[in-house]
N, C-alpha and C positions, 0 to 999 in steps of 0.2 A: 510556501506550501500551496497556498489558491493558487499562485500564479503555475506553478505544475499541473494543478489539478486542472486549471482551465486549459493551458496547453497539451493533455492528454486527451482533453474534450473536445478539442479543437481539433486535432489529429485521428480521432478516430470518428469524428462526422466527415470528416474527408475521405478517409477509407469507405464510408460505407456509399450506398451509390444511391445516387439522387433518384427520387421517384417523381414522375412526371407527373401532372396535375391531371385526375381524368374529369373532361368536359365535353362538350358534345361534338368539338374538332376530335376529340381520339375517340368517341363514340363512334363520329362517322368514320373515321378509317379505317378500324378496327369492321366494322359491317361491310367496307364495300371489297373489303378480300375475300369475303363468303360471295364466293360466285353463284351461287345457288347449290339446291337441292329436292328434297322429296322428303313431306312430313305428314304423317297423322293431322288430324283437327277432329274437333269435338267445338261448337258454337252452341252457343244457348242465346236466345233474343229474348229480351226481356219488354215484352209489349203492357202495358197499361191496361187494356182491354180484357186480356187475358189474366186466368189465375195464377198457371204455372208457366214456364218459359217455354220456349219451344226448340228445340232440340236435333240440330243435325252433326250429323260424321262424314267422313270421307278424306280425302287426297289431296293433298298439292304441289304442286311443281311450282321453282321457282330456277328461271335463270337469266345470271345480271344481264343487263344493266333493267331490264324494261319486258320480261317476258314470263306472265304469273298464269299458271292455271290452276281452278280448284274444282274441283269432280268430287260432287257432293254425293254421296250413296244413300243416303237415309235423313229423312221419312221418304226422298222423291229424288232418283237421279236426274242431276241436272250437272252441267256445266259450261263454268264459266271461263274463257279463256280471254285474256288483256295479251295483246301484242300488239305495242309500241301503242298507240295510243285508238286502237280499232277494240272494242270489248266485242265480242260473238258470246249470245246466251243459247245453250243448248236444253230444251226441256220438253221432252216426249217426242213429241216430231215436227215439236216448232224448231224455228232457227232464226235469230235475231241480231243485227250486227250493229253497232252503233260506233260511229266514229264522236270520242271523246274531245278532239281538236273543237267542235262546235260545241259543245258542254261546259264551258268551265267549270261551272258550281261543279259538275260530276269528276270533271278531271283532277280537280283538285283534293277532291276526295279519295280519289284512286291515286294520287301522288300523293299521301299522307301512308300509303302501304308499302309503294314502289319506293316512292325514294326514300325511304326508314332503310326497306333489303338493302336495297342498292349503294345507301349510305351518301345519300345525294342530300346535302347539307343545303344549297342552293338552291334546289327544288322546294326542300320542304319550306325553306325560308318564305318563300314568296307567298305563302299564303297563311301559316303560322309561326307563332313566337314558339319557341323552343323552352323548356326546361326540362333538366337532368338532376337527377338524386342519383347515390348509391355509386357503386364503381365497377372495374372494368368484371368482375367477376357477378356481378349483378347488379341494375341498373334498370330506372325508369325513366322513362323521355317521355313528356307530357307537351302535348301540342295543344294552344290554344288557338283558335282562328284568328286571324287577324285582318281575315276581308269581310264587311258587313255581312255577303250575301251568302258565305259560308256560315257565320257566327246568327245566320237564324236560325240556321238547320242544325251546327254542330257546335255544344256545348264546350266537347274537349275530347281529345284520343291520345290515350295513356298506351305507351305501349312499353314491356319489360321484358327482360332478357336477360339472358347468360351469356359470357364475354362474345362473339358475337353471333352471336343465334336470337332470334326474337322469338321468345315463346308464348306471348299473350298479347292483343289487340285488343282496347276494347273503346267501342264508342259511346257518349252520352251525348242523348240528340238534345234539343233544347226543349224536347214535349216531355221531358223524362225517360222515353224508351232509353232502351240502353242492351249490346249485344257486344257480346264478350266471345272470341277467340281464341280458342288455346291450340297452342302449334306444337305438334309432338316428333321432331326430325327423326326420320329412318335412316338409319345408317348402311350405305352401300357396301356391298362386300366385294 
C-alpha cells in the first residue's frame, strides 16, 4: 500500500511541471525584454535638514539598453536626459552636459538605474553585490556598494517591482538622506 502510495507520488510530481528558481539571472532576463517605456513618478527626498520631504512629479522615458529621460514638472521644470554615458541637465535656461565616462563615482551610480532597466546583471555587478527577495510577480533587488568610493556616499539602493516593471527606486546615502522614487508606467494605446 506505501509502496503505491509513493509510486502515485512519484508520478504525479512528474506530471506536474518544474518551476524554476527565481534569482537575480531570471530577474535580469525577465527586465531586459521590457525595452522601455513612459511612466508617471512622484519622488520625495528625504533631507535631514529639512522637516518634511520635498516633493517632485513628472515624466519619464525609458528606452533600452542606455537611454533614460526624466522631465520633472513640479515644484521646477527641469530635465534630465542620460544618453549612453553623456547626462545634459536642462533648468530654466541653463544647459549643462557632462560626460559620465570621466565620473566614475557618478557613473556608477547612474548604472545602478540603467542597468536594473536594462537588466544588465554585469554592469550592476561591477560596482554592487546583488541581493533578491520575493519572486517573479514581486520582488526586491537590494544593491549594496562594493567599491569603497561608492560605499561613502551610498548606503544601499533597494529597488522593487512587478514581474518586470520596476516601480520603486530608492536611495539611502551614508548621511541618512534618503530619496525614494515611485515609477507609475503609462500604458500606450
Amino acid at each position: 500500500m506505501i509502496k503505491r502510495l509513493l509510486g502515485c507520488l512519484f508520478l504525479v510530481a512528474l506530471a506536474l511541471p518544474a518551476s524554476a528558481a527565481f534569482d537575480v539571472g531570471q530577474l535580469m532576463s525577465d527586465l531586459a525584454k521590457h525595452k522601455g517605456g513612459k511612466a508617471k513618478f512622484v519622488e520625495k527626498k528625504y533631507i535631514s535638514l529639512l522637516d518634511k520631504p520635498v516633493v517632485s512629479t513628472g515624466e519619464m522615458t525609458y528606452t533600452a539598453p542606455d537611454r533614460l529621460e526624466k522631465r520633472t514638472l513640479t515644484p521646477k521644470v527641469e530635465t534630465l536626459l542620460l544618453d549612453k554615458d553623456i547626462l545634459s541637465i536642462e533648468r530654466e535656461k541653463q544647459k549643462l552636459s557632462i560626460n559620465l565616462a570621466n565620473q566614475p563615482e557618478a557613473l556608477a551610480f547612474v548604472d545602478s538605474i540603467r542597468g536594473t532597466l536594462a537588466g544588465n546583471r554585469a554592469a550592476l555587478e561591477k560596482n554592487y553585490a546583488l541581493y533578491l527577495s520575493g519572486n517573479s510577480e514581486k520582488w526586491v533587488l537590494t544593491l549594496l556598494p562594493s567599491e569603497q568610493k561608492i560605499a561613502a556616499m551610498v548606503q544601499r539602493i533597494t529597488v522593487s517591482g512587478q514581474k518586470n516593471q520596476v516601480r520603486v527606486i530608492e536611495y539611502l546615502q551614508t548621511d541618512g538622506d534618503r530619496s525614494v522614487l515611485s515609477i507609475d508606467p503609462i500604458e500606450l494605446k
